[in-house]
FIMAR-537743 format. One record per residue (C-alpha): residue in one letter; x, y, z. Coordinates in steps of 0.2 Angstrom, whole numbers, padded with zeros to 4 digits, always signed. Layout:
N
AXYZ ...
***
This chain:
252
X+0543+0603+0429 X+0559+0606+0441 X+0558+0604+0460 X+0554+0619+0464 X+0541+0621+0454 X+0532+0603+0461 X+0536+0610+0478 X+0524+0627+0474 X+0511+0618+0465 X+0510+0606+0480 X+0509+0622+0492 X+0496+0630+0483 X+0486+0617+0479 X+0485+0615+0499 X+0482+0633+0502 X+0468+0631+0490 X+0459+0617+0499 X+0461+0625+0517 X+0454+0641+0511 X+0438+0631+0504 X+0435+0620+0520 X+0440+0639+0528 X+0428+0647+0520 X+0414+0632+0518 X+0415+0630+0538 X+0412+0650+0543 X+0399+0654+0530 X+0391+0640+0540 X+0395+0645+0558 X+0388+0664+0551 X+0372+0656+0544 X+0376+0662+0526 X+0372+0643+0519 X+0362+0630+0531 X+0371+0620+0540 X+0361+0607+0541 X+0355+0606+0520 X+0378+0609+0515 X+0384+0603+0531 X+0401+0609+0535 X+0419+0604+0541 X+0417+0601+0559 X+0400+0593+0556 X+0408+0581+0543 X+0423+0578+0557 X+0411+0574+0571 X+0404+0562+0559 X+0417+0553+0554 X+0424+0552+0573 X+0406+0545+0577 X+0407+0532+0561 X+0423+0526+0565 X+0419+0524+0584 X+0402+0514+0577 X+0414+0503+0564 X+0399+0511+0552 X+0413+0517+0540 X+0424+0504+0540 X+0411+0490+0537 X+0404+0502+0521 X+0422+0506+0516 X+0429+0488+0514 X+0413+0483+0504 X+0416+0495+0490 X+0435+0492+0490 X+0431+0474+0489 X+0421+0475+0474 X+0429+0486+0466 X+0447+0477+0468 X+0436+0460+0460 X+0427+0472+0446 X+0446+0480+0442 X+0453+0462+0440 X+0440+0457+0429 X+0442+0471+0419 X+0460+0470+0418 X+0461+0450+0413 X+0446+0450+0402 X+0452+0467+0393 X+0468+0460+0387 X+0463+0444+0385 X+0450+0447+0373 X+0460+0460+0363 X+0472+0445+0364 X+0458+0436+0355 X+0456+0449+0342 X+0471+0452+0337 X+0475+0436+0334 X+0459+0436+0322 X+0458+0449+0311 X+0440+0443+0305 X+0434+0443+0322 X+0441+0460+0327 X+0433+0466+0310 X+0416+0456+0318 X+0413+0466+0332 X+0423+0482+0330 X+0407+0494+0329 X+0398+0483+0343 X+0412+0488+0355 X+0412+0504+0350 X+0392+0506+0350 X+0394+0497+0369 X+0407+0511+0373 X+0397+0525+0371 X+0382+0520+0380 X+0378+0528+0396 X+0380+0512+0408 X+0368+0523+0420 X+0356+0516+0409 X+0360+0500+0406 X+0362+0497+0427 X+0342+0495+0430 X+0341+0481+0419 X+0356+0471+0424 X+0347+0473+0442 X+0332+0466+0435 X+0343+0451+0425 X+0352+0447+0439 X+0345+0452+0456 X+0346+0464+0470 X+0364+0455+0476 X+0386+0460+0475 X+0383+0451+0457 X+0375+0463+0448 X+0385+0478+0456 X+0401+0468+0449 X+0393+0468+0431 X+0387+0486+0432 X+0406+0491+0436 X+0413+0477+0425 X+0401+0487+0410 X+0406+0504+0414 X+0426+0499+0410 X+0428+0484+0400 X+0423+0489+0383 X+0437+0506+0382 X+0450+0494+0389 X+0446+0482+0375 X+0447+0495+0362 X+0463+0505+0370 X+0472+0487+0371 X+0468+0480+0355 X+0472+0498+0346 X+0491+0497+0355 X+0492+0480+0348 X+0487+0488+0331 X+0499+0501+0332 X+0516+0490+0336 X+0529+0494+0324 X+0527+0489+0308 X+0546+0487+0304 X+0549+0476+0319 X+0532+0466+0314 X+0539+0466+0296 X+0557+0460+0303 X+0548+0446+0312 X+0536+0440+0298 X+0551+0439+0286 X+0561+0429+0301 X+0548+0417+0301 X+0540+0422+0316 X+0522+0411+0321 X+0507+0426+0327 X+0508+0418+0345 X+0528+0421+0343 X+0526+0438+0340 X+0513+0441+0351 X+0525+0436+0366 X+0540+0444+0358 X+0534+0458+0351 X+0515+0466+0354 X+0513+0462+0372 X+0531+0468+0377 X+0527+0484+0366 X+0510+0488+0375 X+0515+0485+0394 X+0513+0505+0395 X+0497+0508+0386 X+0488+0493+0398 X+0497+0502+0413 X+0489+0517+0406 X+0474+0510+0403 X+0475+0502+0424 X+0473+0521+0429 X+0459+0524+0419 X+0450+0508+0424 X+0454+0508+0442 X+0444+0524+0443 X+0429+0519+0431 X+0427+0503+0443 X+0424+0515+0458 X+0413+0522+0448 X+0402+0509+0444 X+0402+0501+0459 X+0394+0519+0468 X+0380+0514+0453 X+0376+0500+0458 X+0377+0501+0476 X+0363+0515+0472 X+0351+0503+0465 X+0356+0488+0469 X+0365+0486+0491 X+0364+0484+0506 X+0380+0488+0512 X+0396+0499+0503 X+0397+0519+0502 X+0385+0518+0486 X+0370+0511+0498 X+0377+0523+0515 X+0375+0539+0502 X+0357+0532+0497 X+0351+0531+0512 X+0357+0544+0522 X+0348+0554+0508 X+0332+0546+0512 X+0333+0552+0531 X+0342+0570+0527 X+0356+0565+0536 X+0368+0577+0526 X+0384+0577+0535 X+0385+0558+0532 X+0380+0561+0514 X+0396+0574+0513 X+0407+0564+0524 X+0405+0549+0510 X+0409+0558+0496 X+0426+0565+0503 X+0430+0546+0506 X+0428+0544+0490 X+0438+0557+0484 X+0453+0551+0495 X+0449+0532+0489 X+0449+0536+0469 X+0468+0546+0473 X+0473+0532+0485 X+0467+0519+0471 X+0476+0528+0457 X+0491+0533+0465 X+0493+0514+0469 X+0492+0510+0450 X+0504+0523+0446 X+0518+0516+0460 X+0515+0498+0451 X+0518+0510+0433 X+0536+0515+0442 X+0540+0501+0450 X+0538+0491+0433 X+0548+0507+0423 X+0564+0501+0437 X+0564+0484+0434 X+0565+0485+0416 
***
């Protein structure tokens, strides 16, 4: 896609979002929805100008970005380091291949109600939910790049003489930098996620536990309010993995 294009898509796409709040905001001021059940744009904005007076938003905010920076570094070290450890034993990664993969496709919804009940009503057990939700397809994305290195190059190695850990640092982990990078924008995301799912169960403080309880008093524009900072959080979060993607592609 040239400049020009980029430079369209860019316009359009904000076109499109100020006729929806447009829209949103004078099907509320004509009484066509309910203001108070959908809220609106200048409901939203008084909101957010009264949360941010109260420091309500901030304090919430900064507890979901804090456990979801520690959930992403977990993920991230103990994604590669155990696809590390199974790459480095074939009969280990044969082991527990359909474990991971069973893991995977469970619904983490579920399994956040028992970790609650295993670990208490505390910031531990929304670190495990989020930690759940990710670690498992970082695992298997990670360990499959290691899988799929080329074979020539391994070959070339192997006939060289080349120990497993040898070409693991020369070889592998050079050769999958991408796919964890990848993988980064993916995870970054899924920890947001999980961290909203637990902070629905299981907080007393963080956007999750705000959304939660505003629903439990009808206070609508706040419920609204908190989604759109998530919407802006989750683009601010991946755009930040994908300026470390760039900055990494210029200095090698």
């Amino acid at each position: 896609m040239n400049g020009v294009n980029k430079k369209m898509v860019t316009i359009i796409r904000f076109v499109i979002v100020i006729a929806f709040l447009g829209l949103w905001e004078l099907c509320a001021r004509l009484n066509i929805i309910d203001a108070f059940i959908f809220s609106s744009p200048s409901r939203i904005i008084l909101c957010f100008q009264t949360s941010i007076r109260d420091g309500i938003l901030l304090k919430h905010t900064l507890v979901t970005l804090g456990e979801t920076f520690l959930s992403f570094g977990i993920i991230i070290a103990a994604g590669v380091g155990i696809a590390l450890v199974l790459w480095l034993s074939p009969f280990l990664s044969q082991l527990v291949e359909p474990f991971l993969i069973i893991l995977n496709s469970l619904p983490k919804s579920a399994l956040a109600p028992m970790l609650i009940v295993w670990l208490g009503n505390n910031p531990k057990a929304i670190i495990v939910t989020a930690v759940s939700v990710a670690i498992f397809g970082t695992i298997i994305n990670v360990y499959t790049s290691f899988m799929e290195t080329d074979p020539e190059k391994l070959k070339l190695m192997k006939a060289f003489g080349s120990s497993r850990i040898q070409i693991l640092k020369k070889l592998i982990l050079p050769a999958s930098i991408g796919t964890i990078i990848s993988n980064m924008k993916v995870a970054i995301g899924l920890c947001l996620v999980g961290v909203i799912i637990g902070e629905f169960l299981a907080a007393r403080s963080g956007l999750g536990y705000l959304i939660v309880y505003s629903s439990q008093i009808f206070a609508m524009d706040t419920i609204a309010m908190a989604i759109i900072i998530l919407c802006v959080l989750s683009i601010i979060l991946f755009k930040l993995v994908d300026l470390a993607e760039l900055l990494y592609k210029r200095l090698t």
